[in-house]
N, C-alpha and C positions, 0 to 999 in steps of 0.2 A: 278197554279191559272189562271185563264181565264176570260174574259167578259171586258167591259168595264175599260177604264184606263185613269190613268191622268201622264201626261208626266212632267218632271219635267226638264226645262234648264238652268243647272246652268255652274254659271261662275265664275271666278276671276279677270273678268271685267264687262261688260256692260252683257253681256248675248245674242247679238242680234245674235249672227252665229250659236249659238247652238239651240235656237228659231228658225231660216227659217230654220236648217237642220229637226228640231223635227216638224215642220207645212210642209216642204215637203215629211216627212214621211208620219204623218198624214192622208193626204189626200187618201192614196191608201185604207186606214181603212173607210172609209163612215164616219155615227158618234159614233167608237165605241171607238175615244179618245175623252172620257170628255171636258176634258180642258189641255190645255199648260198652265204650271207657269213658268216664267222665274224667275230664283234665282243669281241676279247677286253681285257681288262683294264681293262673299265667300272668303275673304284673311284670314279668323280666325279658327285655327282649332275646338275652341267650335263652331263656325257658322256650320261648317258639322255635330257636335253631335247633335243639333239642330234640323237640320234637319232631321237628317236619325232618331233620337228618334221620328221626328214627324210624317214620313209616312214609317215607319218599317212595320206597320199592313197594310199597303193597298195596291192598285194591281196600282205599280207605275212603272215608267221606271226613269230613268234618262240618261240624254246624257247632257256631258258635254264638255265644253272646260277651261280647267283649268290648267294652267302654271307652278307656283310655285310648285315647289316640296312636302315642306312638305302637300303642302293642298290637292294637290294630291293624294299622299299616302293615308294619312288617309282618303280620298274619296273610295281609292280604298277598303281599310281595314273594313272599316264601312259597305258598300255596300255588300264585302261577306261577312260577318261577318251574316247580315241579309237574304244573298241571294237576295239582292236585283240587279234584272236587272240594268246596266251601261254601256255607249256607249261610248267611248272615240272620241271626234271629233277630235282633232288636233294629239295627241301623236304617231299614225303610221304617219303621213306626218311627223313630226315631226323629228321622229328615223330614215326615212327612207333620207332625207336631210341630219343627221348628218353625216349617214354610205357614203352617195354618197359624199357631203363635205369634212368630216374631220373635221369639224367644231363643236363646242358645241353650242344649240340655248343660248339664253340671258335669257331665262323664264323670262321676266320681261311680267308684266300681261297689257294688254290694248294699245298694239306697234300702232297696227293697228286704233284704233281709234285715237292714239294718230298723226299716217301719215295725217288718213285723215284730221284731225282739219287743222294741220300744212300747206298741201296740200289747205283748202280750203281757211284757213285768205291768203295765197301767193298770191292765183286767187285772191282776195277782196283787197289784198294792190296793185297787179298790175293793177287792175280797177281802184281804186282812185288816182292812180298815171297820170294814161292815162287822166281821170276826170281833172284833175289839175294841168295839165301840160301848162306852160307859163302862167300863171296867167289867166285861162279861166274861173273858176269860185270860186272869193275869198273867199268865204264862208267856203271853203275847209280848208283854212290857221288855222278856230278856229279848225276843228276837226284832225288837223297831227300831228303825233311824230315829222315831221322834215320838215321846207320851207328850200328851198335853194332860195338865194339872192343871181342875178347877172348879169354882164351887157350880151348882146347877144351873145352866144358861147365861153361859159366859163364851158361847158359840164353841166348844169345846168337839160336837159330830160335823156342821157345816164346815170348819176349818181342817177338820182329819181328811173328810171326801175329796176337798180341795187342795189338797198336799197329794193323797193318792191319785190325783189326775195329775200330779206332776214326776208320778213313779219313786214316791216320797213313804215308805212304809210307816203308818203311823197307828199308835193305841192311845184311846184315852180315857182318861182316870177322873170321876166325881171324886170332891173332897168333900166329907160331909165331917161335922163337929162328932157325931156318936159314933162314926167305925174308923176302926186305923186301918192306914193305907196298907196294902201288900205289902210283904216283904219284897214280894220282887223289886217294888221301885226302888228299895234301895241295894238293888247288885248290880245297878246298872251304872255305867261310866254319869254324874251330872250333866252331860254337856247333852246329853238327848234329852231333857226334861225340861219342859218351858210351862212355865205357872203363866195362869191367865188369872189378872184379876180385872175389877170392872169398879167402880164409883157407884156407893151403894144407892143415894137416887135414881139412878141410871136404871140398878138393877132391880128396885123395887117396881121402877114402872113396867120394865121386861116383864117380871111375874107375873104382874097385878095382868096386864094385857093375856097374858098365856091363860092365868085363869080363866078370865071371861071367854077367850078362846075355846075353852073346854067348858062351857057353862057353870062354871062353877061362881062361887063367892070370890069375891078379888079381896078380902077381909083377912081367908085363909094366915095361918101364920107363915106359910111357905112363903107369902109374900112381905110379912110383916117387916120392918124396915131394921128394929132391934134383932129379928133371925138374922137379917142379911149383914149386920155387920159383925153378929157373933160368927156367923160360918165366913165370913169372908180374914176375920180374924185368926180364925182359925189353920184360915187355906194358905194366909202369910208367913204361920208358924213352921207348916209344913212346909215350905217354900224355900223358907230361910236356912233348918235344917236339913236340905235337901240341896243349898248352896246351887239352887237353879236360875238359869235364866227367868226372869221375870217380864209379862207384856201389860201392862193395861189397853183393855182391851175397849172402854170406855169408848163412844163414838167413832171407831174403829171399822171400817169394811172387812170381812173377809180375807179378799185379796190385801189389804195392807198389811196386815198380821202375817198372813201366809209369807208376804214377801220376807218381813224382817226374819223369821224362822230359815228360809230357804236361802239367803243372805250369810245366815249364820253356818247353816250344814256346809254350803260352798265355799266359806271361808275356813271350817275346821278341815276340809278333803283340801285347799290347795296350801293350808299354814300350821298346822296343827293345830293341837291345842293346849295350849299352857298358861298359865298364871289363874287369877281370879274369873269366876267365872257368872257374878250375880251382878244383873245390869237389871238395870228398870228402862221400859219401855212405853 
């Protein structure tokens, strides 16, 4: 059969890799491909009976990229069955990985869309992270999974970075004794508000270090040890009225804190959230 043809891209995902491989074919033919259909999200084996019942009689191609086994198959089965032309896009890279590997693929259908999404909310929560970092614009507070509340270097930006690489939107808030917090902190449900507090030794010697870091006097009152237990006093006051989860963050990594937080989010999405809700950590 010859002349004109309609290409058909299916998939048991989205359809779009087997679409730009079938539109970069295309082109070398001028206009003697009709049309491209992309036929995506063939997961049912009637969806291929379907199909192949509906363009058996006509002068079609298919090229596909289709994962699942059984639907492959019977892609494959249907197509000679009717001699119909099929182009497999993925399954030589496929076999050819496995044989170099040793590895079996996953056949799970839509990986790859599924990195990108994943890959693109990452970039968007580590934006809004950057966006809303030290309390730069509170506006931020109504749209986060999570503010952290806390007095000055109590790792309050290295632990927001590190929640947004886990696609974790987060803002976070200095507590200082002379300005009251936003109002926004308090329209927000408590359960996304996690107080850092730190052991004022601890955080004296953090300051004192930070100054010398910046050349400065480590004498400073910023670092003085009476500051740090008035603002820290202060940050419990806020904490309490604000009926927030609490971490001591004392000798703590990063990642440990991050954990118990992302702990908590994944326990409020699979149980809810109800009763009390001020823990010390």
């Amino acid at each position: 059969m010859s002349g004109d043809i309609v290409i058909y891209a299916v998939s048991d995902s989205i359809g779009e890799t087997a679409e730009e491989v079938a539109k970069a074919a295309a082109v070398q033919f001028n206009s003697h491909v009709k049309e491209i259909k992309r036929i995506p999200n063939l997961t049912d084996i009637n969806m291929v009976d379907e199909l192949i019942d509906r363009i058996k009689s006509s002068n079609a191609l298919i090229v596909y990229t289709v994962i699942i086994p059984e639907i492959k198959e019977r892609l494959i089965k249907r197509t000679m069955e009717y001699n119909i032309p099929a182009v497999d896009i993925l399954g030589p890279v496929i076999e050819n990985m496995e044989r170099l590997t040793g590895l079996k693929s996953k056949h799970e259908a839509g990986l790859l869309r599924k990195m990108n999404l994943e890959y693109f909310k990452r970039v968007d929560a580590i934006e809004f992270a950057v966006k809303n970092d030290d309390g730069k614009d509170p506006r931020g507070i109504l749209k986060a999974d999570a503010v952290l509340i806390g007095v000055s270097r109590t790792s309050k930006t290295p632990l927001s970075m590190y929640l947004a690489h886990k696609n974790i939107y987060v803002a976070n808030l200095p507590i200082v004794p002379e300005v009251e917090p936003p109002k926004e902190l308090y329209m927000i449900p408590r359960e996304k508000i996690y107080g850092l507090v730190i052991q004022p030794e601890k955080l004296n010697e953090i300051r004192r270090e930070r100054l010398r870091f910046l050349g400065l006097s480590d004498n400073a009152s910023y670092a003085s040890i009476d500051r740090i237990k008035e603002e820290l006093k202060f940050s419990r006051k806020i904490m309490k009225a604000l009926n927030c989860m609490v971490i001591d963050v004392t000798n703590k990594a990063v990642e440990e804190t991050a954990s118990i937080i992302l702990e908590d989010i994944n326990n409020r999405k699979i149980e809810g959230v109800s009763g009390e809700n001020t823990r010390n950590y």
